[in-house]
VOKE-479907 format. One record per atom (N, C-alpha, C, O, CB): x, y, z. Coordinates in steps of 0.001 Angstrom, whole numbers, plus 500000, padded with zeros to 6 digits. Glycine has a CB too. Layout:
N
(fimar (X Y Z))
...
This chain:
143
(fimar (409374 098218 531357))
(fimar (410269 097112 531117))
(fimar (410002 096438 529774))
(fimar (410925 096149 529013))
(fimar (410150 096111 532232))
(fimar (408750 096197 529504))
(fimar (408594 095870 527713))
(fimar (409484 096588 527211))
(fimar (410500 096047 526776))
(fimar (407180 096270 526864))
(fimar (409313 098041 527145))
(fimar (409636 098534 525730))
(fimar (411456 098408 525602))
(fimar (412026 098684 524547))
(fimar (408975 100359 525542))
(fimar (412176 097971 526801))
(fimar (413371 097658 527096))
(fimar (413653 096306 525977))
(fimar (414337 096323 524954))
(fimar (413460 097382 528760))
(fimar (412888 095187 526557))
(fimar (412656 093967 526137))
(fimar (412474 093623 524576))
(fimar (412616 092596 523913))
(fimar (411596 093626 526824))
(fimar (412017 095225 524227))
(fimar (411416 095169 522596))
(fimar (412653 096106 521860))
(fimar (412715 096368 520659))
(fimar (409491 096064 522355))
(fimar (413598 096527 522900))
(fimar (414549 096995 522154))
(fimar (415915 096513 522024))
(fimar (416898 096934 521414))
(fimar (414596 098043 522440))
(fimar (415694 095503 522777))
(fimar (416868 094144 522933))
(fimar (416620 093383 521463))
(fimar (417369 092960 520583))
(fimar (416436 092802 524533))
(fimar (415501 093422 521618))
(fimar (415167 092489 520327))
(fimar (415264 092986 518938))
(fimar (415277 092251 517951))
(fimar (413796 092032 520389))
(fimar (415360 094787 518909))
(fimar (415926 094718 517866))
(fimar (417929 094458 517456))
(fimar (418646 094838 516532))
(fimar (415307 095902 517500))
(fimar (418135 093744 518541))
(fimar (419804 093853 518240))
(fimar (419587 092389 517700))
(fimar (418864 091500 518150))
(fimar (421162 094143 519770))
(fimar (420575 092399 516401))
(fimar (420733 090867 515693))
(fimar (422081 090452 515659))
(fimar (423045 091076 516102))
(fimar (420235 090774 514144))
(fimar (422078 089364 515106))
(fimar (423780 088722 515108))
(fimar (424459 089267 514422))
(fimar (425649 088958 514489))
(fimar (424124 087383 514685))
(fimar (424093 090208 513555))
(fimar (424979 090756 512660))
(fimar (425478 092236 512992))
(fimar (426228 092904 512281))
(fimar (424336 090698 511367))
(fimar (424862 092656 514329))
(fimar (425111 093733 515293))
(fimar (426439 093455 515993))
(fimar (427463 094132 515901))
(fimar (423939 093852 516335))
(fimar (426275 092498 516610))
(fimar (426798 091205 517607))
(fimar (428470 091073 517387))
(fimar (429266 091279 518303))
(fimar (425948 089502 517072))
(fimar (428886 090674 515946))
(fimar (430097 090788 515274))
(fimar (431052 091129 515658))
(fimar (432125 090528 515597))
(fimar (430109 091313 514508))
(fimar (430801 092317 516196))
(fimar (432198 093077 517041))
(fimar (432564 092502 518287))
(fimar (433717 092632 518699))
(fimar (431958 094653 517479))
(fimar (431629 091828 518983))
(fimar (432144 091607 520195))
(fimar (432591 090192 520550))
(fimar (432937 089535 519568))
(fimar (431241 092037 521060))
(fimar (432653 089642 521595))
(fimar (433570 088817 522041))
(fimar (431780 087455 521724))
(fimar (430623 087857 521847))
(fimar (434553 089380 524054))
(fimar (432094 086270 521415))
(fimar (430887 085295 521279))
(fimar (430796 084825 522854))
(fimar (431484 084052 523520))
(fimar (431182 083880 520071))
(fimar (429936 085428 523080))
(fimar (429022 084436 524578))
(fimar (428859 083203 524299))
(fimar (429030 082918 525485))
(fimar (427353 084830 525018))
(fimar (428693 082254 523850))
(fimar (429168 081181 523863))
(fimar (430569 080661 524546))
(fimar (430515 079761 525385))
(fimar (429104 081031 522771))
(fimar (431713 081195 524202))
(fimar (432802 081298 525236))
(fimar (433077 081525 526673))
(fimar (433883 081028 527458))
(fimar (433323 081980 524919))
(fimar (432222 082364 526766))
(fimar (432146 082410 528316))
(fimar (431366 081108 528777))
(fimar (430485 080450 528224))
(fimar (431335 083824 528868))
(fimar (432282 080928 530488))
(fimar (432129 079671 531096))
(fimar (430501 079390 531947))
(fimar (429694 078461 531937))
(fimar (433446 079610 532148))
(fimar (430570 080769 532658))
(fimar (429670 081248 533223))
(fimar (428089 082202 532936))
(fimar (427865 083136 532165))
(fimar (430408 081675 533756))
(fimar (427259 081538 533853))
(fimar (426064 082576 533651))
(fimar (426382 084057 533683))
(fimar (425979 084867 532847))
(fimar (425020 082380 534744))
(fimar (427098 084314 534667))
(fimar (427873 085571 535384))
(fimar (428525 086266 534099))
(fimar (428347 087461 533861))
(fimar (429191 085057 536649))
(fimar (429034 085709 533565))
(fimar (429874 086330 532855))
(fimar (428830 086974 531496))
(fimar (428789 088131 531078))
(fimar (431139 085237 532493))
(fimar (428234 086049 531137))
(fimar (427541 086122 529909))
(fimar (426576 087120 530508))
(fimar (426490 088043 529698))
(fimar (426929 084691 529250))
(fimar (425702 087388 531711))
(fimar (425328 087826 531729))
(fimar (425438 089413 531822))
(fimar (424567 090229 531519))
(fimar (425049 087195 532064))
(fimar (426811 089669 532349))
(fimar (427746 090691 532439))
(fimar (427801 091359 530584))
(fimar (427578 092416 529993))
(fimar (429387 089898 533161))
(fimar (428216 090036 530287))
(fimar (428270 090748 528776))
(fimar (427117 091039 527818))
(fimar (427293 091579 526726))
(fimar (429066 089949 527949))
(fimar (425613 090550 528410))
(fimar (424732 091344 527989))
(fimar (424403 092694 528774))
(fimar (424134 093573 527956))
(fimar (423715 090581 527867))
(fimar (424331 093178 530177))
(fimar (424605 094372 530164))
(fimar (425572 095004 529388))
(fimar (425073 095980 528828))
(fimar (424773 094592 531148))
(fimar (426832 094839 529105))
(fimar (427657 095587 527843))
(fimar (426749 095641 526641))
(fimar (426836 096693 526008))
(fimar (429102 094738 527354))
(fimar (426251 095119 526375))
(fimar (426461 095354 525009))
(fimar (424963 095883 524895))
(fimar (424630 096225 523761))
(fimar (426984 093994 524025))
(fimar (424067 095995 525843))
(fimar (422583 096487 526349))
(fimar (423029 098391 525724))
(fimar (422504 099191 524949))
(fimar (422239 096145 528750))
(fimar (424590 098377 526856))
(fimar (424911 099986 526951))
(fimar (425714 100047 525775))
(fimar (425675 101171 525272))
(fimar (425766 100602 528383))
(fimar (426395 099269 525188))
(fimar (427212 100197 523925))
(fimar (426077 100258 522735))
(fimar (426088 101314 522103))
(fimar (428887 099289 523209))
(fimar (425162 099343 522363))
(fimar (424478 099060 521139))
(fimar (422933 100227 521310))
(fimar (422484 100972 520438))
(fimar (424121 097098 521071))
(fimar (422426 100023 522699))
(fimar (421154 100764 522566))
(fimar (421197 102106 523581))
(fimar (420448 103079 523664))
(fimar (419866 099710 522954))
(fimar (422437 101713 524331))
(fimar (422641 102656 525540))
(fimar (421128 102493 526371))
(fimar (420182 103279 526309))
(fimar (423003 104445 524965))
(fimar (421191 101590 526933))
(fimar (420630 101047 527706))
(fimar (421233 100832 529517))
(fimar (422197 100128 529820))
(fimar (420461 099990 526905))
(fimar (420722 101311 530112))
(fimar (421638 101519 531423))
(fimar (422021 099881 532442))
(fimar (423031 099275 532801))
(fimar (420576 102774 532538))
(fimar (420459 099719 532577))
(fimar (419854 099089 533589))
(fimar (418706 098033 532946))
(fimar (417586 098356 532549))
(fimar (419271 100206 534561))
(fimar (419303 096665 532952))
(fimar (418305 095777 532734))
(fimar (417937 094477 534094))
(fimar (418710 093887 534848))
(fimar (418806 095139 531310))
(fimar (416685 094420 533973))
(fimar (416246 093277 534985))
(fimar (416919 091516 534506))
(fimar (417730 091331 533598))
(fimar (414275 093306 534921))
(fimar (416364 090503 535322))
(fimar (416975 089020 535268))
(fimar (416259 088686 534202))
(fimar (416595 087751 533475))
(fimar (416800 087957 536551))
(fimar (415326 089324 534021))
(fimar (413766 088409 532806))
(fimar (414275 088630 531045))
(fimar (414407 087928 530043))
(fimar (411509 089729 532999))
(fimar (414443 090080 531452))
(fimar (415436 090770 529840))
(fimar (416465 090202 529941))
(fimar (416567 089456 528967))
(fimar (415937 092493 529612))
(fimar (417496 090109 530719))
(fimar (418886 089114 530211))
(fimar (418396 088182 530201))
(fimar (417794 088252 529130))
(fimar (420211 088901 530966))
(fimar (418139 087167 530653))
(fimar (417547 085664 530457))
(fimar (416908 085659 529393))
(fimar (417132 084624 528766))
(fimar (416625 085108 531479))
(fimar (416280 086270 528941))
(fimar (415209 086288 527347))
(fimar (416203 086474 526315))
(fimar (416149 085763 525312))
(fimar (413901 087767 527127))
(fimar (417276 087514 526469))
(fimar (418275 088033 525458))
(fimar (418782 086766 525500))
(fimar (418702 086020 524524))
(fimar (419302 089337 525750))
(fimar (419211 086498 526358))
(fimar (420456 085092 525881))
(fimar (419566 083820 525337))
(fimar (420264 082920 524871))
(fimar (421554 084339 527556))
(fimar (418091 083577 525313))
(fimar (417831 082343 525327))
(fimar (417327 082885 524179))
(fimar (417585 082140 523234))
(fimar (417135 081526 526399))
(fimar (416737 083832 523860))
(fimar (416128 084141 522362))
(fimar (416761 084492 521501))
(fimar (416465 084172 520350))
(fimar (415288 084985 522215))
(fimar (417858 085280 521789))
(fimar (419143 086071 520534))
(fimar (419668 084977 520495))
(fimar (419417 084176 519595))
(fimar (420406 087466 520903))
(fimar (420503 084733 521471))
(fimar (421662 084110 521558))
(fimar (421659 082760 521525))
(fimar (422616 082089 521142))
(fimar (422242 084463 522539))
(fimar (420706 082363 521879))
(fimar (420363 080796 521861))
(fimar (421256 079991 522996))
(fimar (421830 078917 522814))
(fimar (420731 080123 520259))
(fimar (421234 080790 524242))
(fimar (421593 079884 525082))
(fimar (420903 079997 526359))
(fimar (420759 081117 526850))
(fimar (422899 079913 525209))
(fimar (420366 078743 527077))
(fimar (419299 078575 527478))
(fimar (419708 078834 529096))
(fimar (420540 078277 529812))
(fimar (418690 077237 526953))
(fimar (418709 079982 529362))
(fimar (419376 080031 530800))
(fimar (417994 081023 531770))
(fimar (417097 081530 531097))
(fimar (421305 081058 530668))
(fimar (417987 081144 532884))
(fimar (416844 081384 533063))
(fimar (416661 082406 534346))
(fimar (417150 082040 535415))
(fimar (416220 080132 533125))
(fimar (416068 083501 534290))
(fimar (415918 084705 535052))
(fimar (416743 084172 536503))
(fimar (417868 084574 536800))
(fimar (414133 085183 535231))
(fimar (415973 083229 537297))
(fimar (416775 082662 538519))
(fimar (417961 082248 538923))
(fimar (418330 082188 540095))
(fimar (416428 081907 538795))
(fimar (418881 081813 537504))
(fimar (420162 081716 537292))
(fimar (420742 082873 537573))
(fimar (421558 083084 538470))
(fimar (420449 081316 536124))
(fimar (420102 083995 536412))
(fimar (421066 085605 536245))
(fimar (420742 086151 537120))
(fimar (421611 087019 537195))
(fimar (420916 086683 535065))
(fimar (419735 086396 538328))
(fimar (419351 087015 539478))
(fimar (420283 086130 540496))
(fimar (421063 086942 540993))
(fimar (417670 086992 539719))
(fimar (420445 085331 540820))
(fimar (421411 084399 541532))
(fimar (423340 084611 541496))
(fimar (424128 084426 542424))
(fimar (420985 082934 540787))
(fimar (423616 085039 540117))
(fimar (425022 084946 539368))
(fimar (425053 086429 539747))
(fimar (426135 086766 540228))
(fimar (425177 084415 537520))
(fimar (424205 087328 539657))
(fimar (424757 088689 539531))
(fimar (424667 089252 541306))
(fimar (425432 090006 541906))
(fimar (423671 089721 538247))
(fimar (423471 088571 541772))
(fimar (423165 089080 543223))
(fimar (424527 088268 543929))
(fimar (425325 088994 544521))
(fimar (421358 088531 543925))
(fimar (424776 086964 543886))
(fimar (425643 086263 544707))
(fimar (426989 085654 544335))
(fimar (427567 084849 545065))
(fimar (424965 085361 545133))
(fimar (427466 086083 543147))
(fimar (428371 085655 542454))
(fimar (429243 086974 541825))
(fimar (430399 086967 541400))
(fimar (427724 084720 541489))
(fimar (428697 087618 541875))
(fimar (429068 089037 540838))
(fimar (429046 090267 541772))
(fimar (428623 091268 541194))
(fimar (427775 089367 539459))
(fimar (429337 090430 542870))
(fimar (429833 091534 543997))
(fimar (430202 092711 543535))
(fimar (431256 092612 542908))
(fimar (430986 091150 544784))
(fimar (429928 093412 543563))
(fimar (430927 094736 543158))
(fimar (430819 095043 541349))
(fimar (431006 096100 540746))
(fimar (432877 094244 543645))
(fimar (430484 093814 540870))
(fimar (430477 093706 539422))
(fimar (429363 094671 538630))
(fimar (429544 095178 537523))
(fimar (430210 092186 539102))
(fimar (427914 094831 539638))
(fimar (427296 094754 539329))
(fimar (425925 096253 539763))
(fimar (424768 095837 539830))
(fimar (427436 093498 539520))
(fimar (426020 097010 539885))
(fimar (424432 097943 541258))
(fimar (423089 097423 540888))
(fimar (422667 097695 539764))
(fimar (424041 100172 541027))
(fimar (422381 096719 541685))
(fimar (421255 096246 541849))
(fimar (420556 097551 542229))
(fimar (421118 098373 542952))
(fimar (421222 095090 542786))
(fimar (419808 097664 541930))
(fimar (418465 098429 541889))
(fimar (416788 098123 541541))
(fimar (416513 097818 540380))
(fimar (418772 099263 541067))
(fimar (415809 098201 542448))
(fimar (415075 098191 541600))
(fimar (414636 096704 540567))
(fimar (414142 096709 539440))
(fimar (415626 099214 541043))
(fimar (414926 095813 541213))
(fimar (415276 094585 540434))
(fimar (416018 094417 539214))
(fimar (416168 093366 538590))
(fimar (414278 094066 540155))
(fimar (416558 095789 538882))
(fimar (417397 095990 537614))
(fimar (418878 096139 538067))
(fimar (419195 096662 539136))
(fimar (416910 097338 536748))
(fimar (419956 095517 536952))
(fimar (421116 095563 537122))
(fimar (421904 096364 536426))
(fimar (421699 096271 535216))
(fimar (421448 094608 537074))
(fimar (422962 097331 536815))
(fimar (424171 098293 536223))
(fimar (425252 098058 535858))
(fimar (425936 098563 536748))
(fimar (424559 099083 536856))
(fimar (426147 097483 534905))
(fimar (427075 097230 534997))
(fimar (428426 097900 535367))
(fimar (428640 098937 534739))
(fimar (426962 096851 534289))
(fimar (429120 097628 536012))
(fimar (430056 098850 537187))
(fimar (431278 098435 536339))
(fimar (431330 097425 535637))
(fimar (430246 098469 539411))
(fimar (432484 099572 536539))
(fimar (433680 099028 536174))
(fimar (434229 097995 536547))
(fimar (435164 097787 535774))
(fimar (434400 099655 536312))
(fimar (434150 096957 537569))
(fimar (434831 095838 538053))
(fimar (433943 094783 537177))
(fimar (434416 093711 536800))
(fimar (434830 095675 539800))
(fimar (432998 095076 536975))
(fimar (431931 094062 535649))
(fimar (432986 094212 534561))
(fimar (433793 093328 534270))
(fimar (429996 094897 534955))
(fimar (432889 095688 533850))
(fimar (433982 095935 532890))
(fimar (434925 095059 532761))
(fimar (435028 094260 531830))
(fimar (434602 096994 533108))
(fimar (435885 095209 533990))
(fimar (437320 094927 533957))
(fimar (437305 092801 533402))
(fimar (437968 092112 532626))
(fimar (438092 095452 536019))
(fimar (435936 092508 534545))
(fimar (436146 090910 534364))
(fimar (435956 090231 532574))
(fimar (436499 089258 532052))
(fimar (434773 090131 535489))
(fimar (435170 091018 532132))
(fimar (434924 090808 530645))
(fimar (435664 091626 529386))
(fimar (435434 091644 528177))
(fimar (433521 091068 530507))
(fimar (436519 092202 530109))
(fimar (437214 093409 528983))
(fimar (438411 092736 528494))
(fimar (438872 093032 527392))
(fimar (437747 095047 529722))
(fimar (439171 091479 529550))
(fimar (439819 090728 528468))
(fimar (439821 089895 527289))
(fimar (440737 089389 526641))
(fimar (440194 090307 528805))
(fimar (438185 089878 527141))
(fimar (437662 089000 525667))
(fimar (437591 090127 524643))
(fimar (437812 089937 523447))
(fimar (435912 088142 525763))
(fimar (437290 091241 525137))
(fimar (436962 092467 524367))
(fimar (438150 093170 524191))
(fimar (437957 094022 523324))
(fimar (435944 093351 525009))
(fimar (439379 093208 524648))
(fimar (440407 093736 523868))
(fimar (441269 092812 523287))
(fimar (441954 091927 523799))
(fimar (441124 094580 524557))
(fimar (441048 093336 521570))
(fimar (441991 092673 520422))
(fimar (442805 092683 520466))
(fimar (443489 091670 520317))
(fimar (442097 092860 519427))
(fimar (443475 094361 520808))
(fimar (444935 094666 519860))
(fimar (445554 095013 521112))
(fimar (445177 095222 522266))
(fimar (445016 096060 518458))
(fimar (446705 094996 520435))
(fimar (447888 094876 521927))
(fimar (447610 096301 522759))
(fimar (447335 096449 523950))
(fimar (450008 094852 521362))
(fimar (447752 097130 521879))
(fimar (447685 098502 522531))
(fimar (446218 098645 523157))
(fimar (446186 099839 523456))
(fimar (447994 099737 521397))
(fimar (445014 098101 523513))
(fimar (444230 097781 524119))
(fimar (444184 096639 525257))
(fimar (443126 096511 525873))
(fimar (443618 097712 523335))
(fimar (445390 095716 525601))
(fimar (445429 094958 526143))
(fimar (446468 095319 526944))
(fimar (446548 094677 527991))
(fimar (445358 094022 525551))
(fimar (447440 096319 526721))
(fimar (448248 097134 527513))
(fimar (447153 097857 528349))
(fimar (446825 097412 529448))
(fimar (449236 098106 526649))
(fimar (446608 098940 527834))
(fimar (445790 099765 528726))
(fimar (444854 098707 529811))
(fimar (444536 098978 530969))
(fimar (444761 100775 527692))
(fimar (444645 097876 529308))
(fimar (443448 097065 529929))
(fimar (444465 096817 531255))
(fimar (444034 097164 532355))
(fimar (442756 095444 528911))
(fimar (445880 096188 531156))
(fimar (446251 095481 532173))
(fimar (446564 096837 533159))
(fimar (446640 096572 534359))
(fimar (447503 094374 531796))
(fimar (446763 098345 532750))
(fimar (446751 099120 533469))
(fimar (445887 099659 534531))
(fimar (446241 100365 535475))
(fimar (446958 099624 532917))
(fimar (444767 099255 534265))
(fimar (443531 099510 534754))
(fimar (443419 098609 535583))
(fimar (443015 098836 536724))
(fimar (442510 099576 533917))
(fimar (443733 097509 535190))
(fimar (443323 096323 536677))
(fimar (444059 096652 538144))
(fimar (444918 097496 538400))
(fimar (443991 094484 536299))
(fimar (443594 095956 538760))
(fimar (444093 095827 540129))
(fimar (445723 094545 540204))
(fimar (446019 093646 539416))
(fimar (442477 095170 541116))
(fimar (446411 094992 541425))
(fimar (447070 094212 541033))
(fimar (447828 092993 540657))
(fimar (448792 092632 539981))
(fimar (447143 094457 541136))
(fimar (446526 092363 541757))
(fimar (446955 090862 541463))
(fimar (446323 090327 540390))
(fimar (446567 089224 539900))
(fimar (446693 089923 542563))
(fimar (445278 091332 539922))
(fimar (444767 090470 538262))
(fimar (445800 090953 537247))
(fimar (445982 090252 536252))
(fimar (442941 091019 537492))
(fimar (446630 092299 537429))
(fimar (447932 092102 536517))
(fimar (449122 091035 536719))
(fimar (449880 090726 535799))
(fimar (448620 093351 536564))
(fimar (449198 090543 537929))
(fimar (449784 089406 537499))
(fimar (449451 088086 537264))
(fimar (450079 087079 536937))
(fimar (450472 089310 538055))
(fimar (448403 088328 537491))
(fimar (447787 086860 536650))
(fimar (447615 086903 535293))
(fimar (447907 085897 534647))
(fimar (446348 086404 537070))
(fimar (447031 088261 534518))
(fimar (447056 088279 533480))
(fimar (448171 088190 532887))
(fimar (448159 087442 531910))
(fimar (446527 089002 533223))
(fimar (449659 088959 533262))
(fimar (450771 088822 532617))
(fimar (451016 087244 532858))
(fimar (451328 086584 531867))
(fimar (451883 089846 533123))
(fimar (450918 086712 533880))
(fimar (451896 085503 533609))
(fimar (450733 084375 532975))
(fimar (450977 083171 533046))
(fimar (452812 084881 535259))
(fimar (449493 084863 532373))
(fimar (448924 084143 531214))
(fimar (449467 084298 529941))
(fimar (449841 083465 529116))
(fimar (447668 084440 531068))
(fimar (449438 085688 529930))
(fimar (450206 086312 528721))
(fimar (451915 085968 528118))
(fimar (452437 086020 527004))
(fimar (450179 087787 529134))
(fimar (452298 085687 529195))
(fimar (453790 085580 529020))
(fimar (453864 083649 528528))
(fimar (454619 083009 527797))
(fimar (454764 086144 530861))
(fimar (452529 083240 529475))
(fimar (452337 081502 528906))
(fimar (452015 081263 527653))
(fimar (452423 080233 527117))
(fimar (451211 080677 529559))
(fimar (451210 082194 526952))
(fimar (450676 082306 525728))
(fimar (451427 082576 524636))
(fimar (451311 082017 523546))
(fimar (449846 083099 525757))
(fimar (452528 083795 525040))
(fimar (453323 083633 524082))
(fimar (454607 082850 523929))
(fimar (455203 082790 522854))
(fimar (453504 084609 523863))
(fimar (454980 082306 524935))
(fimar (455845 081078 525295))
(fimar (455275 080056 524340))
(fimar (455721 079884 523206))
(fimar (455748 080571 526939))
(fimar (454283 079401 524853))
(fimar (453458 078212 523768))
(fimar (453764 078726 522755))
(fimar (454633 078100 522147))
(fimar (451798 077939 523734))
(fimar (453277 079996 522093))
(fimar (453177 080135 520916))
(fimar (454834 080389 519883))
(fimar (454986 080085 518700))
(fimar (452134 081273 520955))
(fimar (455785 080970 520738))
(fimar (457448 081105 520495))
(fimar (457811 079494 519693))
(fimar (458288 079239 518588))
(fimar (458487 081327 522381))
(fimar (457218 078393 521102))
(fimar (457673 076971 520621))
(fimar (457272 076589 519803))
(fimar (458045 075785 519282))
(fimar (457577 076040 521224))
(fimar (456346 076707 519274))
(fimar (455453 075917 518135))
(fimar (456340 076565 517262))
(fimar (457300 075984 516755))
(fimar (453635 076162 517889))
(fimar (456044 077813 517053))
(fimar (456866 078641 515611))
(fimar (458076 077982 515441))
(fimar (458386 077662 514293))
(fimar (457314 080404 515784))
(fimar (459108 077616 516721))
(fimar (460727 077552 516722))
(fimar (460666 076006 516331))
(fimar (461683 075378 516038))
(fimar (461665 077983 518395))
(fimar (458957 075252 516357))
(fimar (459782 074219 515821))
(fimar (459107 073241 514575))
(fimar (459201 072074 514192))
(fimar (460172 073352 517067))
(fimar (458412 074410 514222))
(fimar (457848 073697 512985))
(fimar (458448 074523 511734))
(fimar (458172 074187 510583))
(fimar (456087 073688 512979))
């Protein structure tokens, strides 16, 4: 588990760039979700414990949060999101799906994305989407 811990630490903010800012997210859950992502796209890293995410976010990231939180958020909050093992966590496609709307930019990624969901999160997402660009129609039509 060190040498996990020592390879988190080589990821910096300037790695970081591409993805969606944890800071935005509301939740431990979530953020913590999005350090497994980025554990597996940056080091390909499978499976990390509560001590390595909690360290990643409070030492990289600078937001202060603590093994008992992310063992709590992912065991009792994060269902299906998540395969516990081993005191280590996997991130599963339904993890994916909850954080993949910060992570897709472009439309043609935000199409596929809503394909993939289930279906009452496509209509929640569309009728965010359809609010979003409504707001955004009015502003244009009246300034």
């Amino acid at each position: 588990m060190k040498e996990r811990a020592q390879e988190l630490q080589t990821i910096n903010i300037k790695t970081l760039s591409g993805y969606p800012d944890p800071h935005l997210y509301g939740s431990v859950k979530e953020r913590s979700l999005w350090v497994l992502h980025v554990a597996k796209e940056e080091l390909n890293i499978e499976r990390l414990g509560a001590a390595n995410i909690s360290r990643f976010l409070t030492e990289i990231i600078e937001i202060k949060t603590s093994p008992q939180a992310v063992k709590y958020s992912l065991y009792n909050v994060a269902r299906g999101c998540v395969d516990k093992k081993n005191g280590t966590y996997k991130l599963m496609q339904k993890g994916r799906n909850e954080i993949a709307i910060d992570v897709a930019v472009e439309r043609k990624d935000i199409y596929i994305l809503i394909q993939e969901l289930p279906t009452r999160a496509k209509i929640n997402l569309r009728r965010r989407l359809f609010l979003y660009f409504l707001v955004i129609s009015e502003f244009v039509t009246h300034t």
